[in-house]
N, C-alpha and C positions, 0 to 999 in steps of 0.2 A: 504494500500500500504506500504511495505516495506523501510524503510532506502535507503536500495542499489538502489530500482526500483524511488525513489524520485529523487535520486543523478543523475541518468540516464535520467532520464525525463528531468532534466536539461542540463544536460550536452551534452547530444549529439546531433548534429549537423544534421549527415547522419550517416546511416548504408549503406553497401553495402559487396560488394567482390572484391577483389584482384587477379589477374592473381594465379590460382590453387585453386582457391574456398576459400581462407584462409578470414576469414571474417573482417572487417575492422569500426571501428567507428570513427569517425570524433569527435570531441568534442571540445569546445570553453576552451580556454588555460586556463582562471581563474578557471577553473573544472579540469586538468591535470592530477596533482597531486594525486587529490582522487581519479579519476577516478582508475590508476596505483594501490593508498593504496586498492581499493577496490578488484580488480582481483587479488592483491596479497593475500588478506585475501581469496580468494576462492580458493589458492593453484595454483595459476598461478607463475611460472618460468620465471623469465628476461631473452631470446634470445639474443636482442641488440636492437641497440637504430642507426636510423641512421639521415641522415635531405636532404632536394634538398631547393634549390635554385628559386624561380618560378619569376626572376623579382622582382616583387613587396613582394611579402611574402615567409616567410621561411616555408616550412612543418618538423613538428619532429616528427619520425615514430618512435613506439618500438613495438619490437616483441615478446608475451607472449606468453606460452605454458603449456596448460593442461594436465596431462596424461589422464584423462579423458575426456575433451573436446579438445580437439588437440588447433587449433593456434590461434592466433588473433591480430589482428594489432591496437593498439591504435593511433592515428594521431591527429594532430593541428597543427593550421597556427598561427602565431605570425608575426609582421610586423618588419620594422628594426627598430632598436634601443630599442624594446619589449625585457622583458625579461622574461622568464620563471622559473617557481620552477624547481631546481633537485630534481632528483627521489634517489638518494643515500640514502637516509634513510630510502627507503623500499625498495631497489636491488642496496647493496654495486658493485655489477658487471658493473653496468653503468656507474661508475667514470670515466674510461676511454672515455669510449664512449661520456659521454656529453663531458669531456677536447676537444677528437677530433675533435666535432660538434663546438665547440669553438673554435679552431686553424682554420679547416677548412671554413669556414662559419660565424663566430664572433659571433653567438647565445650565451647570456651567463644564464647559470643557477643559478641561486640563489639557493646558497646554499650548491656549490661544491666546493670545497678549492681548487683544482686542477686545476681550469682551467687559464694553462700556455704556451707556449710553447713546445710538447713533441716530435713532429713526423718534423717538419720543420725548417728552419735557420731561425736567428731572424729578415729575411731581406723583408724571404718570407708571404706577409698578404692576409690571408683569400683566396685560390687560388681556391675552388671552388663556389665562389660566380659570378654569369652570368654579370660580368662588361664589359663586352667588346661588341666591335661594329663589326659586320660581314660585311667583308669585301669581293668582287667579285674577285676573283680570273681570271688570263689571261686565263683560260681555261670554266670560266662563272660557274665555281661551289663554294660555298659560303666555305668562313673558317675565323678564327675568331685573 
């Protein structure tokens, strides 16, 4: 068995698909990293990088791209106050991206210098994270 198919045996969680067939692996956060170093050694292209919010655990999705194997979505869940490795030192293009996932959502990357303030006032914190209580509205449809 190969390096790469060792690393994979570990690391991933689920395989599955994505709305368009785009194929997607799950993998447990302390594998992340390699995971990303690995598809990039196979000539995979950083897309981006985005995250949601699930309650209880954050997901960080990035989107790589083959020319010859077309897409693939790497994902993991990290819980609050987890932190993850940045990927900047194998796809300088994500700086932004993890900063962003930072601002919006507070995930922080170890290992990104960047992550500051870029896109919101200094007032406003973490406004896509699911903190709020839904509330019944006089018309009986729910808003938050």
């Amino acid at each position: 068995m190969s390096e790469a198919a060792r690393l994979l045996e570990r690391a991933v969680i689920e395989r599955g698909y994505e709305a368009g067939g785009i194929p997607i692996l799950r993998v447990r956060p302390e594998y992340y990293h390699d995971v990303i170093g690995l598809f990039a050694g196979m000539e995979y292209m950083f897309i981006s990088l985005s995250a949601i919010h699930w309650r209880d655990l954050f997901e960080v999705m990035v989107l790589l791209y083959s020319l010859e194997q077309g897409p693939v979505i790497i994902s993991t869940f990290i819980r609050e106050n987890e932190e993850i490795d940045s990927i900047v030192d194998v796809f300088p293009g994500a700086y932004l991206y993890e900063a962003e996932a930072y601002e919006m959502f507070g995930i922080v990357f170890r290992g990104n210098p960047g992550l500051r303030k870029h896109f919101t006032p200094p007032e406003v914190e973490t406004p896509l994270r699911k903190e709020y209580e839904l509330q019944e509205t006089p018309i009986g449809g729910w808003r938050h």
